[in-house]
C-alpha positions in Angstrom: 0.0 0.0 0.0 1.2 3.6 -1.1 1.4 6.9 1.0 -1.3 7.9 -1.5 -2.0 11.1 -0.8 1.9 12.3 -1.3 3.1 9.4 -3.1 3.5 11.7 -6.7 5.1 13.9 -4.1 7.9 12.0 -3.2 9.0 10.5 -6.9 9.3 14.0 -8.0 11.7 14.9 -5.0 13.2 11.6 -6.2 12.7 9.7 -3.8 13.8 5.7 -3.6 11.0 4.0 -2.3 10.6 0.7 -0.6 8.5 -1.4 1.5 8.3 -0.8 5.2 4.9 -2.1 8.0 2.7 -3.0 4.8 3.4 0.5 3.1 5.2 1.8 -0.1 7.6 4.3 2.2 10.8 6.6 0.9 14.2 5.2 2.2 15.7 8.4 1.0 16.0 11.2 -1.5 18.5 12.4 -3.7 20.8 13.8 -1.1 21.1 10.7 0.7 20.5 9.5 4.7 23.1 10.9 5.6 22.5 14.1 4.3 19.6 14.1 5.8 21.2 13.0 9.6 22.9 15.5 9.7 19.7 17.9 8.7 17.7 16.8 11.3 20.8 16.9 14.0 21.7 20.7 12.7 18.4 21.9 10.9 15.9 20.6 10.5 14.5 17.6 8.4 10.6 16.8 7.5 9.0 12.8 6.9 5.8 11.7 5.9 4.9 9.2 8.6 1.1 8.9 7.6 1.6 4.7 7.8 1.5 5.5 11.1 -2.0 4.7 12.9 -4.3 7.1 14.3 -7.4 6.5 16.6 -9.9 8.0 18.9 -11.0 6.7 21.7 -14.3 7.8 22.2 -17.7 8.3 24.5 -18.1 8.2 28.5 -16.0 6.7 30.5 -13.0 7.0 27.4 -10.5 7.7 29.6 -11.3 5.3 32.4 -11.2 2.4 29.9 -7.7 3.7 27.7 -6.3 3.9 31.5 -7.0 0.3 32.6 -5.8 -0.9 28.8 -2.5 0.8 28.0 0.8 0.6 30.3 1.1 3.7 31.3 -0.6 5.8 33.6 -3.0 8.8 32.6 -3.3 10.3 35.4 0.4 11.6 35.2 -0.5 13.6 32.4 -3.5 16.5 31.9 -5.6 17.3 29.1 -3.4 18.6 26.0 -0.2 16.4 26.9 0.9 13.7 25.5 2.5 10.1 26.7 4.6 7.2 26.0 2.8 4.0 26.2 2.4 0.5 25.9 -0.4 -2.3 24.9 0.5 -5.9 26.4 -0.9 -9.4 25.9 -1.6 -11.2 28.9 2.6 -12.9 29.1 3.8 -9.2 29.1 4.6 -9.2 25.2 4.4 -5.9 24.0 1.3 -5.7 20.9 2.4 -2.5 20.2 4.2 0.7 21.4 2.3 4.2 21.0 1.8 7.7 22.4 -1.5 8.8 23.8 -3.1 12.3 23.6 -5.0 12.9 25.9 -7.4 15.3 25.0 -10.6 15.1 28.1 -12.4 12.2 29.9 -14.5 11.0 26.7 -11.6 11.8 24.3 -8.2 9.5 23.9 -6.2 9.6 20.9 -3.5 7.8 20.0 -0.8 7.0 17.4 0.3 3.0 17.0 2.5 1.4 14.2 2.1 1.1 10.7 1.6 -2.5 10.9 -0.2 -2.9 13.9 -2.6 -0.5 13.7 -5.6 -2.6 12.7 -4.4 -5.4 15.2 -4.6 -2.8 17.9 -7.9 -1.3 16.8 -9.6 -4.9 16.7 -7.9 -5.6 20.1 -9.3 -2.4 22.0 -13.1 -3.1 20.2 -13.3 -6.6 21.6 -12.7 -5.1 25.3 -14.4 -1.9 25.1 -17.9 -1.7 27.2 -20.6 -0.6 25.8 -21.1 3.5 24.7 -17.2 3.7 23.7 -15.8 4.0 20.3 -13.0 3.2 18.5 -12.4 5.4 15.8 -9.7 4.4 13.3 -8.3 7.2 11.0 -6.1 5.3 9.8 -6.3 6.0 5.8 -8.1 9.4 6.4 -5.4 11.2 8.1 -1.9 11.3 7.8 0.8 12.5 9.6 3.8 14.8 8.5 7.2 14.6 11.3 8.8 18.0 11.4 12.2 18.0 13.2 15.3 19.7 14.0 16.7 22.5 15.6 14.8 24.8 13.1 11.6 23.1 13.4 9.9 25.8 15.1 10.5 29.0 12.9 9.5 26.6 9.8 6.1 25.9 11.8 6.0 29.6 12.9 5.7 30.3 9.5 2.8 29.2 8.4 1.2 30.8 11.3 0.8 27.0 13.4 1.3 27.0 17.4 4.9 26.0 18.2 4.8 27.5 22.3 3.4 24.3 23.7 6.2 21.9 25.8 7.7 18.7 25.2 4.9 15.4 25.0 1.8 18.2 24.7 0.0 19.1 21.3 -2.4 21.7 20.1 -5.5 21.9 17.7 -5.3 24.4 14.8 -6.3 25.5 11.8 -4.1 25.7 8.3 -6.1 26.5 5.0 -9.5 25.8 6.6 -7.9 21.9 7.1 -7.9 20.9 11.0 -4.4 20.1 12.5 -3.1 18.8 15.1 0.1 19.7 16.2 2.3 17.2 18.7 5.5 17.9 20.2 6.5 14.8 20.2 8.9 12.8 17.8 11.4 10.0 16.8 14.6 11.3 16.5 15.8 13.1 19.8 15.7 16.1 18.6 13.0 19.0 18.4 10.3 18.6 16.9 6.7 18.6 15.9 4.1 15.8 14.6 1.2 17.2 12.6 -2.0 15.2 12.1 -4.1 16.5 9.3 -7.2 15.0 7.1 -5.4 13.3 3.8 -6.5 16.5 1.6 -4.5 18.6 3.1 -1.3 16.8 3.2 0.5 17.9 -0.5 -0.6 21.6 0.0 1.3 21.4 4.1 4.2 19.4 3.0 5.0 22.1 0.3 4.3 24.9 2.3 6.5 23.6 5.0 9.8 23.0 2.6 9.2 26.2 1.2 8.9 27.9 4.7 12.4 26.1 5.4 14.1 26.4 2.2 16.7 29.2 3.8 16.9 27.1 7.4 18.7 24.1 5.7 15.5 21.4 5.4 15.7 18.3 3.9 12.9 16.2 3.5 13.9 12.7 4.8 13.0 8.6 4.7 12.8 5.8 6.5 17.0 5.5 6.1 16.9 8.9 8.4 14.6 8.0 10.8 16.5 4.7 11.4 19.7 6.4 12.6 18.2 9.1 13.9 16.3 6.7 16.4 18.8 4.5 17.0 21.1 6.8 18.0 18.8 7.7 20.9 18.3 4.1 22.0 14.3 4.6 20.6 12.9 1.1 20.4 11.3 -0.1 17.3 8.5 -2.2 17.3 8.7 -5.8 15.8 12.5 -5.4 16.6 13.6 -4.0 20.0 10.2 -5.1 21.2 7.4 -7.2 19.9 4.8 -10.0 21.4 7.7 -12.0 23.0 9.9 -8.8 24.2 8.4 -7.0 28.2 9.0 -4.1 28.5 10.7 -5.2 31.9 13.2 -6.7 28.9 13.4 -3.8 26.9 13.8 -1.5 30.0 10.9 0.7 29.1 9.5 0.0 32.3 9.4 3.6 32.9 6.1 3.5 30.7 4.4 1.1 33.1 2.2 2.3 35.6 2.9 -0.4 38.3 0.6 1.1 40.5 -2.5 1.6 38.9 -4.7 -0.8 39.9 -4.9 -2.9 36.2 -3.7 -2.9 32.6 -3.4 -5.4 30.4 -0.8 -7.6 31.0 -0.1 -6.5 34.7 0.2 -10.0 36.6 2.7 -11.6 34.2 4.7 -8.2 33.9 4.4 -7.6 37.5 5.8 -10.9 38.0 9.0 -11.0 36.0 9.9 -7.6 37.4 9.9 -9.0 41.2 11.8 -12.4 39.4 14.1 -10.3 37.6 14.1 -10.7 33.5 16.2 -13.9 31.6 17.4 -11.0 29.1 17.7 -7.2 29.0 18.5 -4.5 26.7 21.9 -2.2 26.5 23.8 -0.6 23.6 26.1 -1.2 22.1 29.2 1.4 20.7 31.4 -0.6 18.2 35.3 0.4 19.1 36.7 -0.8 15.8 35.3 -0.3 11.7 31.9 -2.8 11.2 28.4 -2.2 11.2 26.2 -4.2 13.5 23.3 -5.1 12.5 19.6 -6.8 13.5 19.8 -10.4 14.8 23.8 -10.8 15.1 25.1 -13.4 17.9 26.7 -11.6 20.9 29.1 -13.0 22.8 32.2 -12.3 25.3 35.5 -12.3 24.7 36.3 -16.1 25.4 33.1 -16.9 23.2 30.2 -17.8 25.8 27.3 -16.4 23.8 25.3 -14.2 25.5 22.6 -12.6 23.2 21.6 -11.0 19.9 21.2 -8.0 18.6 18.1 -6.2 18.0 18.8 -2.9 16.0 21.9 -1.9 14.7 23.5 0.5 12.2 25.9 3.2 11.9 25.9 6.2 13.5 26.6 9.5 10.9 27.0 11.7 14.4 29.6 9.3 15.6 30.8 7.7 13.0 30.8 4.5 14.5 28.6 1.1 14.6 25.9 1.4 17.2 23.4 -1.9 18.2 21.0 -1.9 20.4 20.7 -5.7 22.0 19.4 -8.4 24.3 21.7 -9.6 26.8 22.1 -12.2 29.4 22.1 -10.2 33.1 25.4 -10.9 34.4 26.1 -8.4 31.4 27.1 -5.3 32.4 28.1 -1.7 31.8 31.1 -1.2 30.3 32.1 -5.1 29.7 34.0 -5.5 26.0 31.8 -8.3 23.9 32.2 -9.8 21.0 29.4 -9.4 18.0 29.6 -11.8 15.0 29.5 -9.4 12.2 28.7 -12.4 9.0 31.4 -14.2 10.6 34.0 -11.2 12.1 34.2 -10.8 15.2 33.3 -7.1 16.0 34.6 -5.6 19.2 32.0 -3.6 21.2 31.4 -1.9 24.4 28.4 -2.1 26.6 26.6 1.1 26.8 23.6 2.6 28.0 21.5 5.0 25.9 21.3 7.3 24.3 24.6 7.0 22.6 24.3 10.9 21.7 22.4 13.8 23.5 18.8 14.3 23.2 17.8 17.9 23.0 13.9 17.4 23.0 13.3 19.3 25.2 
């Protein structure tokens, strides 16, 4: 399936598409991902992320149910902010990661994965009582990621809010088209998400690179958005988590609201955090020339193996390999490992994220 609403778009910024969560995605465009790093890191860099889903949670009591569903706990955020979040199965899997906008008790949006986005959908309708809603915008809306240093003065621009703080959004109006504009993003720098109905999206994607033609913006893929996130130790679903990955595992247990009195997959999660988990993630900073990549064999220096990779790629601001990985727990900080790079061994050294410095905020 296309990005059908900007699809033309992209081909005639020449973009080289490819196939990512079910979608027909760009990888890059003509300046290349690494151009386009170092855009986002300096600038400011804009992606079409409408694959992404986007639901409403809707009717009395919206709130209530979205709190005793998701991971994380509403009532650490108000209306108009925004939060990180999880949806488990009952083992502690994780479905799907997301961020939730709260918007007032019998409104919850929120934006899951490409790919999951039905599954999630189907999910919440079997559990919701009676009177709630799930609406799923997925194909009407789409989404366009603004973000960089710059990102503000190009949203300034065309008149859009840019005041509000990190993890909060605002409703607006551009060319009689309703907006939503989230401060949130993927790539640890500033930034803004905008939500708008599909008709809009070609007239605010071109207004936007024109407003930033003179602040250095790029408009950037998937190839972008891979570094970009990796570099900040952001977890990708279906790699760094998934059904079989907790986030006790993943050590985004900083989502979890451990004291709220349910959420889907509390007792097994709950669990494995008092037993302590059989694998957990770090980083990992290569200290020699490879690349690490997805599922490589980790091991220690006399060979014991002790996990596998998850993400990996290399990193344009340090100009070295980067993994993120699932580890045995006698791993730890700063130990030297061993990953099997197609059959070279690649020295690397445990690390916690980020491996650079997040200025979201």
């Amino acid at each position: 399936m296309s990005l059908v609403a900007l699809h033309e778009t992209h081909l005639s910024l020449g973009a080289k598409m490819g196939p990512f969560g079910g979608w027909d995605m760009p990888i890059e465009y003509t300046a290349g991902t690494v151009a386009e790093h170092t855009a986002v890191r300096t600038a400011v860099g804009i992606f079409d992320v409408s694959h992404m889903g986007k639901v409403r949670i809707l009717g009395t009591g919206a709130y209530e149910f979205a709190n005793s569903i998701f991971t994380n706990d509403l009532d650490r955020i108000k209306p108009g902010q925004a939060q990180y979040s999880m949806l488990c199965n009952d083992s502690g899997g994780v479905i799907d990661d997301l961020i939730v906008y709260l918007v007032s008790d019998t409104e919850v949006r929120f934006i899951p994965n490409a790919g999951n986005a039905s599954t999630v959908v189907a999910h919440l309708e079997k559990l919701a009582p009676a009177g709630i809603v799930i609406e799923n915008n997925h194909l009407s809306q789409g989404i366009i990621a603004v973000q960089g240093p710059n990102a503000s003065k190009v949203l300034s621009a065309l008149g859009l809010p840019t005041e509000h703080d990190y993890m909060a959004f605002a409703d607006a109006k551009w060319n009689d088209f309703e907006v939503s504009i989230c401060r949130t993003g993927y790539t640890g720098e500033p930034g803004y998400e905008l939500v708008i109905e599909n008709a809009g999206l070609v007239a605010i994607w071109t207004a936007l690179l024109t407003a930033g033609a003179d602040l250095g913006i790029l408009p950037c893929g998937l190839g972008a958005r891979d570094t970009l996130r990796t570099e900040m130790g952001y977890v990708l679903h279906g790699q760094d988590i998934n059904p079989e990955i907790s986030p006790v595992q993943a050590k985004t247990g900083w989502a979890v609201g451990w004291n709220k009195p349910e959420f889907s997959g509390k007792a097994a999660l709950t669990a494995e955090k008092a037993a302590g988990a059989k694998r957990v993630a770090w980083g990992l900073l290569a200290t020699g020339r490879g690349i690490p990549r997805s599922h490589m064999q980790v091991k220690t220096v006399s060979g014991e193996v002790v996990g596998e990779t998850t993400s990996g790629t290399f990193s344009p601001t340090l100009q070295k390999g980067i993994a993120l990985a699932l580890l045995s727990p006698e791993v730890a900080l700063g130990d030297t490992l061993l990953v099997d790079v197609r059959g070279r061994d690649l020295e690397v050294v445990v690390t916690k994220p980020p491996f650079v410095n997040s200025t979201t905020k």
